[in-house]
C-alpha positions in Angstrom: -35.1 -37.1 -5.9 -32.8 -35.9 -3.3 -30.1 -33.4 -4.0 -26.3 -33.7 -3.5 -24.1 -30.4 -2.5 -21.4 -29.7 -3.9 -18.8 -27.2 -2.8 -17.3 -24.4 -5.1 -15.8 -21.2 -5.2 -17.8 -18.9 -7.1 -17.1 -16.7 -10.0 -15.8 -13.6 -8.7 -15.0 -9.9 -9.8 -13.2 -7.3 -8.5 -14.5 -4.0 -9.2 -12.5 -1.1 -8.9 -11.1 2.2 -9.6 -7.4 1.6 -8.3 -5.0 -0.5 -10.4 -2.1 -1.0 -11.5 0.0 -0.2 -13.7 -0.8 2.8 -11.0 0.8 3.4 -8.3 0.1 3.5 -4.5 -1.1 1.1 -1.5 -4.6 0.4 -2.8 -3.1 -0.4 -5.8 -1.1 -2.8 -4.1 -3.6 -4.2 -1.9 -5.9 -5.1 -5.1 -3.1 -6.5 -7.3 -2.1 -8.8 -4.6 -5.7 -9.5 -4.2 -6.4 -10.6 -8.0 -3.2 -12.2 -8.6 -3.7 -14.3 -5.5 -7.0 -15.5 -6.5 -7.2 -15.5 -10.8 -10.2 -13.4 -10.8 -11.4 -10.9 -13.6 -10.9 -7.0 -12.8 -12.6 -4.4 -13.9 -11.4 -0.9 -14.0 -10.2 2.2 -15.8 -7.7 2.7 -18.2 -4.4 4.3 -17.1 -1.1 4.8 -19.2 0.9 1.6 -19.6 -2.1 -0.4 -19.0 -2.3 -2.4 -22.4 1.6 -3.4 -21.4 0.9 -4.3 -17.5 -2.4 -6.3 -18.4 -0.7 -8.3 -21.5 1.6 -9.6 -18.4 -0.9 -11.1 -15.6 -2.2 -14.9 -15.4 -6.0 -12.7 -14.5 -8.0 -11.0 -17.2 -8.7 -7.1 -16.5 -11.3 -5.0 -18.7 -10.6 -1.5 -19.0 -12.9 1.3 -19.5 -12.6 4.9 -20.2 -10.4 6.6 -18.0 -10.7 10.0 -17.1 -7.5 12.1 -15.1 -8.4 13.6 -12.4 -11.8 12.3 -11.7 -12.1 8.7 -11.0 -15.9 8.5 -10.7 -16.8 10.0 -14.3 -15.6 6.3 -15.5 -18.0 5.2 -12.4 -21.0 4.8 -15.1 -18.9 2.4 -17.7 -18.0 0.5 -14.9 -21.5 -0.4 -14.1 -22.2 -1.3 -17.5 -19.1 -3.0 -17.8 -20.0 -5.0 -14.7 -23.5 -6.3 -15.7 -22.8 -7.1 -19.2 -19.7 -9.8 -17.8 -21.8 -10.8 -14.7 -24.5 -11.9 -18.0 -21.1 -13.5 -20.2 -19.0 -14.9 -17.7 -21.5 -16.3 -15.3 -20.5 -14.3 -12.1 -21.8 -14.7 -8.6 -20.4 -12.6 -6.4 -18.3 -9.2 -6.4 -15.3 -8.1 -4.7 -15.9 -3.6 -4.3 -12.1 -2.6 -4.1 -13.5 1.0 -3.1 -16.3 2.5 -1.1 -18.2 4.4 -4.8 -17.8 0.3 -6.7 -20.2 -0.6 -3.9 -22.7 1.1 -6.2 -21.9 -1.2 -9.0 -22.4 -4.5 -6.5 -26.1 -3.2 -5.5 -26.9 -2.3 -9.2 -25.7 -5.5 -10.5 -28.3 -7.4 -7.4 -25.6 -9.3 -6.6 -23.8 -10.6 -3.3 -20.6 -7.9 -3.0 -17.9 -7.5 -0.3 -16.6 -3.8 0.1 -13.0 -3.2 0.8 -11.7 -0.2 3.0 -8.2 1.2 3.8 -8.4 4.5 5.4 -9.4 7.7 4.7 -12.5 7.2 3.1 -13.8 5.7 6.2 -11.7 8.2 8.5 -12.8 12.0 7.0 -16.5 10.3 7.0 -17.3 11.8 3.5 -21.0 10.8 2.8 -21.5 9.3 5.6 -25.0 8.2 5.1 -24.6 6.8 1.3 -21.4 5.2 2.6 -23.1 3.4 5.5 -26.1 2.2 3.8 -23.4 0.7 0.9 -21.7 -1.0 3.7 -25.2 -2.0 5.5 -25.7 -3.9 2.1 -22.7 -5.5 1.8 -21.7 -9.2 2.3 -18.9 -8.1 4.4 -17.0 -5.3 4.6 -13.2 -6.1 4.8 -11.0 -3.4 6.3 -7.2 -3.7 6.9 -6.6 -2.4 10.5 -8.0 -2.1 13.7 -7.3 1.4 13.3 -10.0 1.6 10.4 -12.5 -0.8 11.7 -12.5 2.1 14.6 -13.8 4.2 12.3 -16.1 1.5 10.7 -17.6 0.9 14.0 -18.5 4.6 14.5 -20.0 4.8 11.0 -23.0 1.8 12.2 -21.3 -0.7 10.5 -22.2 -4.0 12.7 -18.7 -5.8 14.6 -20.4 -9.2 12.6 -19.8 -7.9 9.2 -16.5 -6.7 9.0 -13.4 -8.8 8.7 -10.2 -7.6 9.0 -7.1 -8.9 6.8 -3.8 -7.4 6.4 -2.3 -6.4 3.2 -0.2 -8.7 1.8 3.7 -8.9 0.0 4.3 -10.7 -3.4 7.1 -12.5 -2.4 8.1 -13.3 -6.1 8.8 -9.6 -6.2 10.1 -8.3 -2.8 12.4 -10.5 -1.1 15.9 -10.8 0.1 17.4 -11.9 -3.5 16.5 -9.1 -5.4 19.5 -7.1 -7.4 20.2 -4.1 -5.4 23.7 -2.9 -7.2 22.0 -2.1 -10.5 19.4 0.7 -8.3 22.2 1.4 -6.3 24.6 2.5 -9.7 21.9 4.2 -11.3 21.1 6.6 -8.9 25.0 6.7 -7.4 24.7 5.7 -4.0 28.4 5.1 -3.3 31.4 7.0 -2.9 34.8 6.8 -4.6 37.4 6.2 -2.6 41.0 4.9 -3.6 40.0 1.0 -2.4 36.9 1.4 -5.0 33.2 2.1 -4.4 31.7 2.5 -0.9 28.3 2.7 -0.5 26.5 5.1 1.0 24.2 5.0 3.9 20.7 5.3 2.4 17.5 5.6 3.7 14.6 5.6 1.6 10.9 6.9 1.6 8.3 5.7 -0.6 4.9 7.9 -1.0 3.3 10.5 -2.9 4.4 14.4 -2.8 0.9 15.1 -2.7 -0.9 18.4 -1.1 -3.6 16.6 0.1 -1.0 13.5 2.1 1.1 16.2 3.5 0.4 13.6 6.7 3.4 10.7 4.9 6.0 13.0 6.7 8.3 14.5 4.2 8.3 17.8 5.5 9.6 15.6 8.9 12.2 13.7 6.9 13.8 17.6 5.7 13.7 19.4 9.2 15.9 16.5 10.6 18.3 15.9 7.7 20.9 18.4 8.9 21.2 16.7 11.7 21.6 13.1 10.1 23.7 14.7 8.3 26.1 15.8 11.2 26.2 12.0 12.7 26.8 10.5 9.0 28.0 12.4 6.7 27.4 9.6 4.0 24.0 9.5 4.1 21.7 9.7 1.4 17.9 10.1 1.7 16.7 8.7 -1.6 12.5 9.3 -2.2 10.2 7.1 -4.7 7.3 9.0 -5.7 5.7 12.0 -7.7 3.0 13.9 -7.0 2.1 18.3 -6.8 4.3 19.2 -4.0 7.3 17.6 -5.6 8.4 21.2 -6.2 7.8 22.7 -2.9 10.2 19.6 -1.6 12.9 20.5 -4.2 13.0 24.6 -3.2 12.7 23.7 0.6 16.3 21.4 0.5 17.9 23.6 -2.4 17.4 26.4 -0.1 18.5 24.3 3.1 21.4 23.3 0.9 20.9 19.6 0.9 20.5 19.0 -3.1 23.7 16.6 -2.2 22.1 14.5 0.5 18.8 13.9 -1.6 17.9 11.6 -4.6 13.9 11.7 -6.1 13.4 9.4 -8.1 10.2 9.5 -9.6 8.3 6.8 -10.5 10.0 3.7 -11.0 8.9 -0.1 -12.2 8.4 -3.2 -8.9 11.9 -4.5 -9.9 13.3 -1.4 -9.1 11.2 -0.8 -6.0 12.3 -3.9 -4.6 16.3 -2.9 -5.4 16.0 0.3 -3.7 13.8 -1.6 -0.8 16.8 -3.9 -0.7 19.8 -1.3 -1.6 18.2 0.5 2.0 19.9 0.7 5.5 16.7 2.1 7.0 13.1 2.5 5.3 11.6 5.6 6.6 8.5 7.4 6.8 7.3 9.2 9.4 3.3 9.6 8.7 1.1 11.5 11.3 -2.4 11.2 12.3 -3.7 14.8 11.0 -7.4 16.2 12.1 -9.1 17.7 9.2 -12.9 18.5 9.6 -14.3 15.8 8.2 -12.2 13.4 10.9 -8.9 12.5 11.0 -5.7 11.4 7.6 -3.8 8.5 8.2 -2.1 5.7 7.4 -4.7 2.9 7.5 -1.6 0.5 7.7 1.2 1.2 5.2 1.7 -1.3 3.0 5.2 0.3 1.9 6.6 -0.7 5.7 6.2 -4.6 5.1 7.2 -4.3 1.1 10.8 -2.5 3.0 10.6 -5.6 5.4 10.2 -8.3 2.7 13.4 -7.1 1.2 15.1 -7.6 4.7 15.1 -3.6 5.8 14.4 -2.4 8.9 11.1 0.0 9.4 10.9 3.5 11.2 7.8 5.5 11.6 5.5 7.1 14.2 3.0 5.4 16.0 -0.1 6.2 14.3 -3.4 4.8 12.8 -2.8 1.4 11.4 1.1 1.9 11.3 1.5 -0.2 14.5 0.2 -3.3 12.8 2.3 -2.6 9.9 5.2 -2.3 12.2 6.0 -5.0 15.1 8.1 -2.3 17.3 11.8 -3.7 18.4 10.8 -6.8 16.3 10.5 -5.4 12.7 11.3 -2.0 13.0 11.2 1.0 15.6 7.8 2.8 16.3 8.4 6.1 17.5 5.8 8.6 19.8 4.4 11.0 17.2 5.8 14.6 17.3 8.7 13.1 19.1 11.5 14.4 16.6 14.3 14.1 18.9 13.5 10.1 19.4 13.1 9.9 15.5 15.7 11.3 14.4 17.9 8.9 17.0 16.0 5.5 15.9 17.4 6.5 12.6 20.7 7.0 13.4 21.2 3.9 15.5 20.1 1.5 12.6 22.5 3.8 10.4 25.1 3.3 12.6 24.5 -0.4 14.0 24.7 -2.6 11.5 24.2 -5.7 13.8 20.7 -4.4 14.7 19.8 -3.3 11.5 20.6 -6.6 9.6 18.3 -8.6 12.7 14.7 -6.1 12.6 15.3 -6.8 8.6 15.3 -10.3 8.8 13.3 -10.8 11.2 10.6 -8.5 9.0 11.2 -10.6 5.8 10.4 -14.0 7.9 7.0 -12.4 9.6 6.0 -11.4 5.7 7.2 -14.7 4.8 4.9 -16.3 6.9 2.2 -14.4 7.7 2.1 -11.5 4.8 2.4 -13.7 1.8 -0.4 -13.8 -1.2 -0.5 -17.5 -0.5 -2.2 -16.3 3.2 -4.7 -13.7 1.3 -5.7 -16.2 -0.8 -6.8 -18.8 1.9 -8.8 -16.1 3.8 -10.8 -15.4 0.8 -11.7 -18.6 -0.4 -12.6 -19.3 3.0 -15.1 -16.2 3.0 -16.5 -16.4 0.0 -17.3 -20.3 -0.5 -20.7 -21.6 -0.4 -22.8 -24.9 -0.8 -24.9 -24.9 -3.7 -27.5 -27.7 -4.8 -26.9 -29.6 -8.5 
């Protein structure tokens, strides 16, 4: 009796630490990942979870959650992991960070690893790390930048693919409301004709101590002199994080309270307002040595979110940020350490609208075309299809 193949995408899960309803790139990367192709998640519990989940076409488990120390929920996971590979049939599993990998070689079954940045950058465990990745399917990392760093590790040129965050476009795009963000937070001036707004430029990224490398402290040292070319200007930051107060007594004390909005947290609609409400999205990150290697951007997933929404991108050249950023095309890409060149890119797209309006555009149509979910989703089912025998 001779057998006839059949194609079909297998059952897949995505294991991971990093979800929404938090926030940050990885974050992003997954969501886009799972919504793209309708696969189960497993991960921890968060606040606002029960909410966020009740509102995606995907189903995500949740176990216990613990603040401040991801990998305690690293064991639920596990069990979580097997027991649905047993209920729902699973074949293969999608690792969203380098300690899930665990789970995939527990479970015995086939399991791709995904890899951003600094945990392949700083080299933490090296060996455990490269053994994980050794044993993996494929290892799918999101810059050349980081496959750099995979190469050095011993992870074989054949088994890692690289693929580029993507954009929901459903969410970031160039009809999103911008005026209600832009009330809200008071980013106009009175004057007697009516409301004029300001010139805003906007930073999204963690206050964090340990991502002092996202360039705040940058963004403060040249304010003043922003400041002294537009006096309208409003710097307006999205994020929360421990050196949030640091920030805060560093521009009281430089008098600039005025010229600064944080915002805190805030939902995707009102990302995407700000993203839209923008004249410039900025954010300097460096490439910073620490002993275990180098912090970075792996690629910045912020810089084509701003782009989607039609707003030109600054930044410094580093790590993955030049693949993030098509320079003179998307946005400007700027020598690292060269202040005086920053702080001029900035105030040219303040001050020329014409050039400002065509890096924005042209931004939202390379997302639109090759930065969509729709993209994602055709290089995954084209990597993780197989033939199978019925």
């Amino acid at each position: 009796m001779k057998y006839k193949k059949k194609i079909r995408i297998p059952k897949v899960i995505l294991v991971t630490p990093d979800f929404p309803p938090e926030n940050g790139g990885i974050q992003n990367v997954l969501y886009g990942l799972a919504k793209s192709l309708g696969i189960d998640v497993i991960t921890p519990n968060s606040p606002g979870a029960r909410e966020f989940d009740r509102k995606q076409s995907f189903r995500t488990y949740r176990v216990p959650f613990f603040a401040g120390n991801k990998k305690l929920s690293l064991p639920f996971i596990i069990i979580k992991t097997i027991l649905l590979i047993h209920l729902r049939r699973a074949d293969f599993l999608i690792c969203g960070h380098i300690l899930t990998a665990i789970v995939g070689k527990l479970a015995l079954k086939p399991y791709i690893v995904y890899t951003y940045g600094m945990e392949v950058t700083t080299f933490r465990y090296r060996l455990l790390m490269r053994w994980l990745m050794m044993k993996a399917y494929r290892v799918i990392t999101i810059s050349e930048f980081t496959k750099k760093y995979l190469l050095k590790l011993g992870v074989p040129s054949a088994k890692i693919v690289k693929i580029y965050p993507v954009v929901d476009m459903k969410v970031f795009n160039l009809e999103v409301d911008e005026m209600t963000v832009v009330e809200k937070y008071n980013l106009y001036n009175k004057h007697k004709g009516g409301m004029v707004r300001k010139s805003i430029m906007l930073t999204v990224a963690r206050m964090s101590k340990e991502e002092r490398y996202k360039g705040h402290d940058i963004m403060i040292k040249i304010l003043p002199e922003i400041i002294k070319k537009i006096p309208d200007v409003v710097w307006v930051v999205v994020g929360t994080g421990d050196d949030y107060e640091r920030f805060t007594e560093d521009i009281n004390n430089l008098k600039l309270s005025e010229y600064v909005v944080f915002t805190g947290k805030v939902s995707q609609a009102e990302l995407a307002g700000l993203y839209k409400a923008a004249d410039v999205f900025v954010m300097p990150s460096v490439e910073k040595p620490v002993l275990e290697g180098v912090k970075g951007e792996g690629f910045g997933i912020v810089y084509i979110e701003a782009n989607a929404c039609g707003t030109p991108v600054v930044a410094y050249r580093t790590g993955g940020v030049s693949e993030a950023i098509i320079d003179s095309v998307t946005g400007v890409l700027v020598e690292q350490g060269n202040i005086k060149k920053l702080t001029e890119s900035i105030i040219k797209l303040l001050l020329d609208k014409n050039l400002s309006e065509k890096l924005g555009l042209q931004g939202n149509q390379r997302v639109s075309k090759e930065l969509n979910i729709e993209s994602l989703r055709e290089r995954f089912e084209s990597l993780i299809k197989f033939t199978i025998k019925t």
